[in-house]
N, C-alpha and C positions, 0 to 999 in steps of 0.2 A: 403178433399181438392183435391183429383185425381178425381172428378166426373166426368171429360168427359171420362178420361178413363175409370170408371168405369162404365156408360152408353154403352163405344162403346163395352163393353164384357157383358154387358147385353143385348144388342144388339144379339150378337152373342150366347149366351145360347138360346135367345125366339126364331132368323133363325131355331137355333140347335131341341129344342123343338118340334116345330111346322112342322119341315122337310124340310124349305125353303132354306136348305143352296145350293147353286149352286153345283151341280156336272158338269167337264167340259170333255167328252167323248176321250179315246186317237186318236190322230190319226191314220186314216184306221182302224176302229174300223169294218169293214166289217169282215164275217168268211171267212177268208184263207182255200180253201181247200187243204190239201196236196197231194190229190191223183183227179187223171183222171175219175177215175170209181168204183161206188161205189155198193158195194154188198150189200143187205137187209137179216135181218133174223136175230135169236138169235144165238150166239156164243153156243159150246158145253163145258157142265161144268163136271171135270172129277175128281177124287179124291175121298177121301170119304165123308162119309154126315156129320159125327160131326165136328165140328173146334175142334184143337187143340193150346193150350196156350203155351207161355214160355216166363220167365222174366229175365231181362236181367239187370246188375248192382245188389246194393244191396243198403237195406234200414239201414245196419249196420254203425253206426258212425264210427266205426274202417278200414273201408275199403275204407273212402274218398271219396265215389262215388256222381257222381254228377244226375246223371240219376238211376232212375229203370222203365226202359221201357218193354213195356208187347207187345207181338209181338202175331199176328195169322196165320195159318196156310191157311185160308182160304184168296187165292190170296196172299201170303207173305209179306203182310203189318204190318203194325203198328198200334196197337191199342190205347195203352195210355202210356203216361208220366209223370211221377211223377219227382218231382224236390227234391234231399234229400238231398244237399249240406248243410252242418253244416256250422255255425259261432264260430267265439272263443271259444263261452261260451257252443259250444258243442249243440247247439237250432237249429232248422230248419230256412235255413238262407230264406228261401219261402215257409212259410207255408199257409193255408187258411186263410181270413179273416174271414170268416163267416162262420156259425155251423163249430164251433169248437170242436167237439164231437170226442171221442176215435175213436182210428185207428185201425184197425186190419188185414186190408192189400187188397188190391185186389183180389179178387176172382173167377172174371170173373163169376158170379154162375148162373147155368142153375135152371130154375123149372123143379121141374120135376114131373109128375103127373100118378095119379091111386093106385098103393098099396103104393106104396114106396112115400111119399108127403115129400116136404123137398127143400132145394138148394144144388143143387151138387156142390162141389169148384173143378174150372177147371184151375186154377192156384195156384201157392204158392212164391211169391218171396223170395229173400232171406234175411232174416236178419228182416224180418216183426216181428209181434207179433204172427202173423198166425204160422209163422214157427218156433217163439221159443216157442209157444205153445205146437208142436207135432202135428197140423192139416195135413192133406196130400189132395193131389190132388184124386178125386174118395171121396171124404170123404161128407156123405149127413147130413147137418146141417138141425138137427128136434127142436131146441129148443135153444134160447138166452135170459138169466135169467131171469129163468122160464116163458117168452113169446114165445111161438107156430111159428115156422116160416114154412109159406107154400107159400108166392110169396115173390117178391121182395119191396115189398110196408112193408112187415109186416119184412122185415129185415132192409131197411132203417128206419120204425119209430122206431125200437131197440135198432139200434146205433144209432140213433139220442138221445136218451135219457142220454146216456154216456157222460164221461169226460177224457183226457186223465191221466194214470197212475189209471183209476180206473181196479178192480181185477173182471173177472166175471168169469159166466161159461158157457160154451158152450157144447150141448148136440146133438153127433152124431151118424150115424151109418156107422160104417168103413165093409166093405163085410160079412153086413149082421146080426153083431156085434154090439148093443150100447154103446158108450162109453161118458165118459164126461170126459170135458179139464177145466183146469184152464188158463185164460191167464189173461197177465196187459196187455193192451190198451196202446198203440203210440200217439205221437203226429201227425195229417194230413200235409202230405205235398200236396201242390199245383200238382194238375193234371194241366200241361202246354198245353197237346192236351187229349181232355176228349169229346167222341162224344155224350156222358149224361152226361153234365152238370146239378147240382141242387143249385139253383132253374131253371128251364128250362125258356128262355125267355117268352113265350104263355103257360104258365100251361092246358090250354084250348086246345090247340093242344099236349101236350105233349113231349115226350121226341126227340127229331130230330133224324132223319130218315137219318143219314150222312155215308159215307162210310170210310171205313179205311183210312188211310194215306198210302202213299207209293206207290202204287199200279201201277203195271205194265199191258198195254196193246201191244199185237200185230198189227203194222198199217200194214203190207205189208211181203207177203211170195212170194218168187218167181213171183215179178209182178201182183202176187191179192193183189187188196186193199180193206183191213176193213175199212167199216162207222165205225168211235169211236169207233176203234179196236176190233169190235165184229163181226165177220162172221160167217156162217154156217158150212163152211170149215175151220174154223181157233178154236181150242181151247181158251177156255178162260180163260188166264190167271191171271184175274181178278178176276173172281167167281170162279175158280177151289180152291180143297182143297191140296193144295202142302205137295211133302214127306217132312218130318221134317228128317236131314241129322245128324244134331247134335249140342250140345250148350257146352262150355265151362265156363258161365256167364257171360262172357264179349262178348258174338258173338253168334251168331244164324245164320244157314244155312237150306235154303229151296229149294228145287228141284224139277221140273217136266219136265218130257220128254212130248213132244209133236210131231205127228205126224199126216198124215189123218187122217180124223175121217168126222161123218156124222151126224147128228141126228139121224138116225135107230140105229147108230151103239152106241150111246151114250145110248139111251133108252131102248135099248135090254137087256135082263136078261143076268147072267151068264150061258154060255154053250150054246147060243142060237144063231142059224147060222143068221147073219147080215150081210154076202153076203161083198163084195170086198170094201174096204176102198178107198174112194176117195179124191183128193184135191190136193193143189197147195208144199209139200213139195215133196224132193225126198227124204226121208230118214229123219230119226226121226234127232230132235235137242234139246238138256238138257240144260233146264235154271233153272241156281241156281243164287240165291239173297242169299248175306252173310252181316248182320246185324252188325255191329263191333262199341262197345262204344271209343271213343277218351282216350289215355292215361291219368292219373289223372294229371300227372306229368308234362304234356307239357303246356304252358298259352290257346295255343288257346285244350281249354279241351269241349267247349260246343259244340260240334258236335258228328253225327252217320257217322261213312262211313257207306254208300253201295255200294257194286261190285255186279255186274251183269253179268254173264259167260253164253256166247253161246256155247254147243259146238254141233258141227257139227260130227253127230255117222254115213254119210253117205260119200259114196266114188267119190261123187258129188259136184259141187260147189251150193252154194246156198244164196240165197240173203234174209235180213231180215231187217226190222226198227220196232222202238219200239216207242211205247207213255210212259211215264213218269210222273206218278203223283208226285207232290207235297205234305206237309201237308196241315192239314184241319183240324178246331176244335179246332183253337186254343184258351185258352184262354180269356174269355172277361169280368172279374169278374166286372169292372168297370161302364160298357154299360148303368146302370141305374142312373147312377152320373151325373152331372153337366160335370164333366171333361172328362167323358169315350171317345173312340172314338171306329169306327167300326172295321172290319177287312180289312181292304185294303190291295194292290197287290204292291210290288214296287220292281223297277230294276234296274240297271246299264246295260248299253249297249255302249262299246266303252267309257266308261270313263261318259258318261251322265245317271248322275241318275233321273228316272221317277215314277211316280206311275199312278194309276188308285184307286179312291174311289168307296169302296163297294157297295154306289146307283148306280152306272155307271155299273156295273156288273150286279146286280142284275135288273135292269132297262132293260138292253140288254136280258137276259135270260124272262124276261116276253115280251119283242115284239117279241124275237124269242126265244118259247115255244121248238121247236124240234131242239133245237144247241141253248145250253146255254153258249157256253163258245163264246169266240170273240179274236183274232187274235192281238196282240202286238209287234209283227217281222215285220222289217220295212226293208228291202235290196235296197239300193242306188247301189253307183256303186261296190261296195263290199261287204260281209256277214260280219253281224255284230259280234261281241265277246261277247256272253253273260257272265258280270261279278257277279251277284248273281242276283236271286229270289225269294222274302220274301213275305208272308205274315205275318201281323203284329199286335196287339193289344195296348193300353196303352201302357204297361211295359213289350212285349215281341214280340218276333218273334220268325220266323220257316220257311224255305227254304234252298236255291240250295244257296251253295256261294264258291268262286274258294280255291285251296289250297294253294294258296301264292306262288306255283313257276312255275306255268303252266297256260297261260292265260285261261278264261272261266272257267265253271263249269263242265268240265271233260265229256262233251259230243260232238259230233257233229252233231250242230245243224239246224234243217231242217226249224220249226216253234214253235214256245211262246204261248199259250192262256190261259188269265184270265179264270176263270169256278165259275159259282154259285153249292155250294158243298153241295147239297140239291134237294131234288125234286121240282118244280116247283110250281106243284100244293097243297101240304105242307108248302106254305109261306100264313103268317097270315099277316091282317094289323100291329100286333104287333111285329112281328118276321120279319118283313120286316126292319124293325129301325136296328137290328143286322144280316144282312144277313150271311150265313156260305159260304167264298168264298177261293178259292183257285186259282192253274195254272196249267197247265202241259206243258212238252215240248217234242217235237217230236223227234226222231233222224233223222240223215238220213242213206243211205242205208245202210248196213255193208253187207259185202263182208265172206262168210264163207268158208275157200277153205274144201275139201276135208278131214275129222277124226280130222279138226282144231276147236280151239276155239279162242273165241275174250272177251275180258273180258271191259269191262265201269264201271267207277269207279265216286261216287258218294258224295257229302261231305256235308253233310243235318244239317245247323245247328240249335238246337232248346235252346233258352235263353232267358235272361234278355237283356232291352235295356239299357246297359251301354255305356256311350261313348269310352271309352279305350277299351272294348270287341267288340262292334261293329268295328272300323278301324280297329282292329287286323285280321278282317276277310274280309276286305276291304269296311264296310261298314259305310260310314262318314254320310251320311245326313240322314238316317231313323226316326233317333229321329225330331220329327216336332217342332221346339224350333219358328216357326214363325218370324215377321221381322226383330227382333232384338237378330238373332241368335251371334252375338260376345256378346252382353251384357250378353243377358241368360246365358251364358256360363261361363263367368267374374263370374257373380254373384252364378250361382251353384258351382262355385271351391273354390268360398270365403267361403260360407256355408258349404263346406266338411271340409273347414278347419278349420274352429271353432267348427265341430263336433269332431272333433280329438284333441281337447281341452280338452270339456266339457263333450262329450261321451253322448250328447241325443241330437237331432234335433229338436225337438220342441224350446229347449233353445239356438240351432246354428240359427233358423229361427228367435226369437227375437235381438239377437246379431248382425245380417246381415241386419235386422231393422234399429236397434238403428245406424249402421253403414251408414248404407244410407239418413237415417233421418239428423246424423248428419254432415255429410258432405252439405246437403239440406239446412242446419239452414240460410246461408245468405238470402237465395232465400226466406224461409218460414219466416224470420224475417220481408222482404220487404214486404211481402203478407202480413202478420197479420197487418202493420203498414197501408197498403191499407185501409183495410177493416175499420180502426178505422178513418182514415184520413174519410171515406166516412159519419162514425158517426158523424163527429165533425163539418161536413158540412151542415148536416141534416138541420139545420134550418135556414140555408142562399138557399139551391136549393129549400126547400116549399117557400122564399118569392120569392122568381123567378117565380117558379110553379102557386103560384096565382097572378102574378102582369101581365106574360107574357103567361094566360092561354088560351086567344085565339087567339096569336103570336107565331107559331111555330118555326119561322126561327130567331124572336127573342131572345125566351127562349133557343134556344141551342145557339146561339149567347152569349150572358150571363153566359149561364152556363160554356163555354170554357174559359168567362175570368175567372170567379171565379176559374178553376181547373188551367187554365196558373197562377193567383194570387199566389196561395200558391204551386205550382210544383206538382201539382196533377195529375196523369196519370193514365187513368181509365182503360190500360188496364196492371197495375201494378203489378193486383193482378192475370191475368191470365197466364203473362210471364213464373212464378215459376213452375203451373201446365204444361206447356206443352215442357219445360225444363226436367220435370221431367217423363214425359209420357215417352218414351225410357226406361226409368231404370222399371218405374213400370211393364211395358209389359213385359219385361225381366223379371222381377223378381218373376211371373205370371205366366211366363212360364215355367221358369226354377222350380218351385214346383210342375208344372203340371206334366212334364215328367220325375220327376225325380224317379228313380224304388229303389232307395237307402231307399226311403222315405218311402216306401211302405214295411207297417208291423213296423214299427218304433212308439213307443208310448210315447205320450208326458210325461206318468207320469210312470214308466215302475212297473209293480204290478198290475195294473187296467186298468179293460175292458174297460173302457169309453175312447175314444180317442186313441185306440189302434193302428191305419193305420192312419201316416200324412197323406196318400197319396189319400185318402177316407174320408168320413162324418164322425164326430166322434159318431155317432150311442150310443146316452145316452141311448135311448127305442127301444124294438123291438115291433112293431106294429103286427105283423106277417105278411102274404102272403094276400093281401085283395083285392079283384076287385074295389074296390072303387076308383074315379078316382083320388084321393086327395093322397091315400096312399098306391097304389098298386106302382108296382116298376116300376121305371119310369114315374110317376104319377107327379107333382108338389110337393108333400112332401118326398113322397118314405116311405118305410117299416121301415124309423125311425123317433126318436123324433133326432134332433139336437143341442143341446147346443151353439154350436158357432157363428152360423149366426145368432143366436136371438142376443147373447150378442156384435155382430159386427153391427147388424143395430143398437141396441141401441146408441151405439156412435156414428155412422155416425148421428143419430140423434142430440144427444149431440151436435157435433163437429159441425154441423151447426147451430145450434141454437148461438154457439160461435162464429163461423166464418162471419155469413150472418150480412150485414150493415143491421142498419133499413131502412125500406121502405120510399122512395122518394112521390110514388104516386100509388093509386089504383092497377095499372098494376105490380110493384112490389110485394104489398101487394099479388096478387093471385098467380103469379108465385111462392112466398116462401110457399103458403099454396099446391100448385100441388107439389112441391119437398119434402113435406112431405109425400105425398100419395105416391109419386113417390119410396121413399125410402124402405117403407113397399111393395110395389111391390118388389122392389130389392130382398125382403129378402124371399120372394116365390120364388126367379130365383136362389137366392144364396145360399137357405137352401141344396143342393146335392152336393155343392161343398166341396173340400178336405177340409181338417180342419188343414194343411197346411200352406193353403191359409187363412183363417180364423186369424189362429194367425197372418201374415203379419199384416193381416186389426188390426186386435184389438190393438198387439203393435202400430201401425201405427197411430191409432187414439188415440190412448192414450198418444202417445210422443206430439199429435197436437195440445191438450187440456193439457197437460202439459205446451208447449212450450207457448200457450197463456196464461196461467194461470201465468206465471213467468216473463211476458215480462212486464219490467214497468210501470206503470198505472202510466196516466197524468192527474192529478188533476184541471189544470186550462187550458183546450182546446182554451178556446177562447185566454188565452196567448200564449198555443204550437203552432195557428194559426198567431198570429201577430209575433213570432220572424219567421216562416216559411217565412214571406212575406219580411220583413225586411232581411231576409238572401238574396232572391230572389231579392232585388233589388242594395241590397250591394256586389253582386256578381261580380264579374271582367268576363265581357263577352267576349267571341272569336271574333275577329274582324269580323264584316263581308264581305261579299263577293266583293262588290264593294272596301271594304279599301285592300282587300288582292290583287285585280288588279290594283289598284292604285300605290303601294306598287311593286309590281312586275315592273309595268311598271318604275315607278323612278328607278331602281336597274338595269333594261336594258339598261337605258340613260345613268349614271354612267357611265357601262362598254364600251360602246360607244365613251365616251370623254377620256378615260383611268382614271377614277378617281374610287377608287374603294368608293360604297356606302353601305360596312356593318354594318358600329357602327350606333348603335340607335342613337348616337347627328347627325350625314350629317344628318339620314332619318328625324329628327325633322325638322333641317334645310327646306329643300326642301321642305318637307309639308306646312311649314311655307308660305313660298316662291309663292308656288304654289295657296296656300288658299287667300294669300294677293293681290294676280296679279287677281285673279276671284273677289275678292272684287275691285278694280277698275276698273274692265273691265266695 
């Protein structure tokens, strides 16, 4: 009975599909250059050659953490994050949807190849299975129950084969040593930035070729400016391999002094004369990045600080600016859904929140191949205040956002740009649908006096999009709830709250139904009485039809008296639906965004239906090029259950609803709104299962609601007391008798007689009508 809204969002899944959806480019989307003059060449990369791991949080129920994040030494970024926040029940409150296979913990693991074959494990967090195992970092894994592991392919199909709390064994060689472990297998929690993601968008391209998160560059040393902070003269901060200072588990510090340096001097062996250091510093400057997870204790818990300390080891003043990466990588489990959406960029600035969509990004980085990123700082007559920036997926985000008592994001800032966070020429036609995009922001100059440091404090948060956790961090409009953002809203707090009832969502989703529905009932009662009124007419508009078949201005002539006859209003039956259009979009929308939903299972024990917030995936098709049910295909990687049983009724429920056909033209349009439907259900089968149950409950209370309404046995009598009421009706005066009327009532008060009791007005009328008759 919603079919036009559900047209106008079918509508928008086939734009969505087919790629047609408008992206509209930000203002001044030209590249801002921050600097006068630009140096060319490769920056010099200093450190050593292996990366070094360290994890950060813990994956232990008992220690509350909400993070275990895996940091690298190489450039002092962030690699990955794991979400391991428990729910009541003591369960991962964001765990994977999909391969749900035993966990055994990050490992960062290198190959390693020639005599010693194997994965070296180059991380150990804390509280994993890895580590109540007895695994250690240096530890080369030769064997995972009783299968052979020598790349990383033949250790993902291993644990791919696992369950979690199943007991295996792991066979290694510790210095030289082999030893075997016993461990039990973990539950997966959610990688929230994961730069290999699996299944990878292009399998045919492989795994993304993305860079760490976090990541620091040098724009400007004493008045040399780096192109994208990489010069000849300038270290790079980005590709060097930083000292690791020390970790606490809740913190991580990394440090690199920097000074001259040359490419001779960078490439030269140890002990080997490389002749006088040149460049634009006076005296070395030590920058340390100190990683720090958010107390457990405090609400706003989902953020990393980073601080960033210059300090100036020279007896000189000296001038510095930094570039500031952003995250990158964040999760996009949904992308091949009906519902997913890309990674886009969004900001506050001065109180106005903006975004830019991920085609818009990625769109700019392909016209301009050599500067992918594009400029978003906008200066009027004052420097704006940047108040967070977020990159964002479905059910998460990740960026810069202020700390609640200090305007802006704890920098000063110079310039803003979006950045496609990928190589260019590594975008597929298919990987182009999920671009990996990010931002970074620029600072401006800082000032180092003399053996002084300057420390920049940073508050990065990476989470769930909740609406009370978002404004707590000042971020109100992220979640995209679309037009009829107060309804959406109404109706997701109704839904929480029958969840906190009944304790399952699938059953708070029909209850929120039945609630809407029945509050609807007057409006859907008029509707169904429409559509029967239109049956009962049926064979007074055929004798019209053929008596006024080659009289067009007749036949609807006729037809208006027959529908004025009996109080017939044809457009009766469509008042209800578009009354009702506001709640349905809302209500649409608010399952779409809602991240509470997500991992929530309608029936809780069984895998079928296990994420409201996603298809409920009855069959796994596997990973298939085919275009029907590869992922992102029109079917996708599963069978679905719900959309088949939701067109089935929308079937039904038409075949209940639709009047019989008048003439020819009706007759084909009901036969295209069948074909139409089964369409539907190829645009609808990726959508959340959700949403699904809406429809189902929805159509079922509407072939209910028909099924129990009255049935009138003698139509052609329900037709004659209709007309008989309509002519027995006591009608509003009209418009002439009401200026009639007025006018008598003006004369009155004119002669001082007042004329309000209905007998004077009788009088008068009298009076007036009898003096026209002798006139």
């Amino acid at each position: 009975m919603l079919l036009f809204g559900i047209m106008l969002i079918l509508t928008q899944l086939s734009m969505r599909w087919l790629g047609l959806v408008p992206e509209v480019p930000p203002e001044g989307d030209e590249t801002q250059e921050s600097a006068t003059e630009l140096v060319e060449g490769d920056a010099v990369v200093l450190g050593a050659e292996d990366d070094s791991y360290v994890a950060v949080g813990s994956y232990d129920p008992a220690k509350g953490e909400k993070y275990l994040a895996y940091f690298n030494s190489r450039g002092a970024s962030l690699d990955r994050v794991e979400l391991v926040e428990r729910d009541e029940a003591g369960e991962l409150k964001y765990g994977v949807i999909e391969f749900r296979h035993g966990y055994l913990g990050y490992l960062a693991p290198l190959v390693l190849e020639g005599d010693n074959t194997g994965l070296q494990v180059r991380v150990i967090g804390d509280g994993t299975p890895a580590q109540q195992a007895g695994l250690q970092v240096g530890d080369i894994i030769t064997s995972f129950k009783t299968t052979e592991i020598q790349t990383l392919d033949d250790w993902d199909k291993a644990l791919g084969l696992t369950v979690p709390g199943e007991d295996v064994t792991i066979e290694v060689v510790r210095a030289g040593t082999p030893q075997s472990l016993s461990v039990t297998l973990g539950e997966r929690p959610l990688a929230v930035i994961d730069p290999a993601p699996y299944p990878p968008v292009d399998s045919d391209r492989g795994p993304l070729d993305a860079p760490n998160s976090l990541l620091t560059k040098l724009t400007s040393v004493n008045q040399e400016i780096a192109k994208d902070g990489e010069s000849p003269n300038l270290p790079s901060l980005a590709g060097s391999n930083w000292e690791l200072i020390g970790t606490d588990g809740r913190s991580v510090t990394f440090q690199m002094v920097i000074d001259n340096v040359d490419q001779q001097a960078a490439e030269g062996e140890a002990g080997e004369d490389v002749g006088e250091q040149v460049g634009p510093f006076n005296g070395a400057i030590a920058v340390s990045k100190t990683f720090t997870l958010a107390p457990n204790a405090e609400t706003q818990a989902y953020h990393v600080n980073l601080e960033i300390e210059f300090a100036n080891q020279s007896e000189q003043l000296q001038r510095i600016a930094f570039r500031q990466y952003g995250p990158n990588s964040i999760v996009n489990e949904s992308w091949w859904t009906s519902v997913g959406k890309t990674r886009d960029v969004k900001w506050s600035m001065n109180g106005e929140e903006d975004d830019v969509r991920a085609a818009t990004i990625l769109e700019y980085a392909q016209e301009n191949p050599d500067s992918l990123s594009s400029s978003i700082w906008q200066v009027d007559k004052t420097v704006p205040t940047l108040d967070y920036l977020v990159t964002d997926s479905q059910f998460f985000a990740a960026g810069f956002v202020g700390d609640g008592e200090n305007p802006g994001v704890g920098l000063d800032v110079s310039d803003v740009h979006t950045v496609l966070a990928e190589p260019i020429d590594g975008v597929t036609k298919k990987s182009a649908r999920v671009p990996n995009t990010s931002f970074f922001v620029d600072s401006a100059v800082i000032e180092l006096k003399a053996m002084d440091s300057v420390k920049q404090n940073l508050r990065v948060f990476i989470g769930p999009k909740g609406d009370e956790l978002l404004a707590s961090y000042g971020m109100k409009n992220v979640i995209e709830y679309g037009w009829f953002r107060t309804i959406a809203r109404t109706l997701g707090s109704v839904m929480h709250g029958f969840q906190s009832l009944v304790g399952n969502y699938g059953v708070a989703i029909i209850m929120l139904t039945i609630l809407v529905r029945g509050c609807m009932h007057p409006l859907s009662r008029k509707q169904v009485r429409s559509t029967q009124m239109m049956g009962f007419l049926k064979p007074q508009m055929e004798k019209i039809n053929e008596k006024f078949k080659d009289d067009a201005r007749q036949k609807s002539m006729k037809q208006q008296e027959l529908f004025a006859k009996y109080g017939y209003n044809v457009f009766g039956g469509c008042m209800p639906i578009f009354i009702q259009m506001p709640i349905f979009f809302g209500l649409y929308r608010s399952i779409m965004v809602d991240v509470e939903l997500r991992g929530q299972a309608l029936i809780p024990g069984i895998d079928w239906c296990a994420n409201l917030a996603g298809p409920d995936m009855l069959y796994y098709f596997g990973e298939s090029t085919s275009m029907l049910i590869n992922r992102g295909g029109f079917v996708g990687p599963y069978l679905n259950l719900l959309p088949i049983l939701t067109i089935v009724l929308f079937l039904l429920q038409q075949k209940i609803y639709t009047p019989p056909a008048t003439d020819d033209m009706q007759k084909m349009t009901q036969r295209m709104m069948k074909f139409m439907f089964l369409f539907m259900g190829f645009m609808f089968f990726r959508v959340a299962s959700g949403i699904c149950i809406y429809f189902v409950a929805s159509s079922t209370w509407g072939i209910l609601e028909r099924k129990m309404l009255p049935k009138i046995k003698d139509p052609d009598a329900y037709l004659e007391s209709l007309a008989e009421a309509r002519r027995s009706k006591k009608r509003k005066p009209g418009f002439m008798q009401r200026m009639m009327e007025a006018a008598e009532a003006q004369q009155g008060q004119s002669r001082g007689k007042p004329a309000n009791s209905d007998s004077e007005r009788r009088k008068q009328l009298d009076s007036l009508r009898s003096g026209r008759r002798r006139r």
